[in-house]
MIDO-915508 format. One record per residue (C-alpha): residue number from 1; y, x, z. Coordinates in steps of 0.5 Angstrom, whole numbers, plus 500, padded with zeros to 3 digits. Layout:
REM MIDO-915508
- k	Y	X	Z
- NUM	Y	X	Z
...
//
This chain:
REM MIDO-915508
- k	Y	X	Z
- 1	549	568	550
- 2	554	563	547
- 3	549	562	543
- 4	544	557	548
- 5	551	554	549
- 6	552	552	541
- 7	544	549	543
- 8	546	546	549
- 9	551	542	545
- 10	548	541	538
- 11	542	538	543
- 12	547	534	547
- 13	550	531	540
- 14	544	530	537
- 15	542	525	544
- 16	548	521	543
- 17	546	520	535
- 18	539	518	537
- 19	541	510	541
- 20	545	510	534
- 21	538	511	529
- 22	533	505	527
- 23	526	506	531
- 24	523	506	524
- 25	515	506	528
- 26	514	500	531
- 27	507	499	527
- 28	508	492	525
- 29	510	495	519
- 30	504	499	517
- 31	500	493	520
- 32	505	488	515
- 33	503	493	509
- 34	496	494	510
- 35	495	486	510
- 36	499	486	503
- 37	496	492	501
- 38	489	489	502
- 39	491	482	499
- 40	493	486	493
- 41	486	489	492
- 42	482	483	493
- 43	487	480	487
- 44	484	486	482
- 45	478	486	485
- 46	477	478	483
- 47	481	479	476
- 48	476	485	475
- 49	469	480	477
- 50	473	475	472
- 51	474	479	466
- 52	467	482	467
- 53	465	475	467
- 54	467	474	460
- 55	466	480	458
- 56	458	477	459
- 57	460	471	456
- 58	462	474	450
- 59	456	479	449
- 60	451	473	451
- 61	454	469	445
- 62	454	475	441
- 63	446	476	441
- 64	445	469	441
- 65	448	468	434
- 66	445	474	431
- 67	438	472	434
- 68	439	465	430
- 69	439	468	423
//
């Protein structure tokens, strides 16, 4: 049995590291990245309204111009 002893230790070594460790999943952090993430996609969304909007623009006096002729 000296192997449960080395687990016994190995566990015994890996509880003094754990106070040591930053606890990374607090979960402000996925709150703080779900915000950000969100704002991103309202930002291309609204650049991609804009560039279509133009987009439109552009083509309505393209068939004006060729109307008139």
């Amino acid at each position: 049995m000296a192997r449960g002893n080395q687990r016994e230790k190995a566990r015994e070594k890996n509880l003094k590291k754990q106070p040591k460790q930053k606890k990374k999943d607090d979960g402000t952090t996925f709150k703080k990245r779900a915000e950000t993430d969100a704002e991103i996609m309202r930002q291309k969304q609204q650049k991609a309204l804009e560039a279509k909007a133009t987009e439109n623009k552009s083509e309505d006096k393209s068939s004006d111009s060729t109307q008139n002729k």
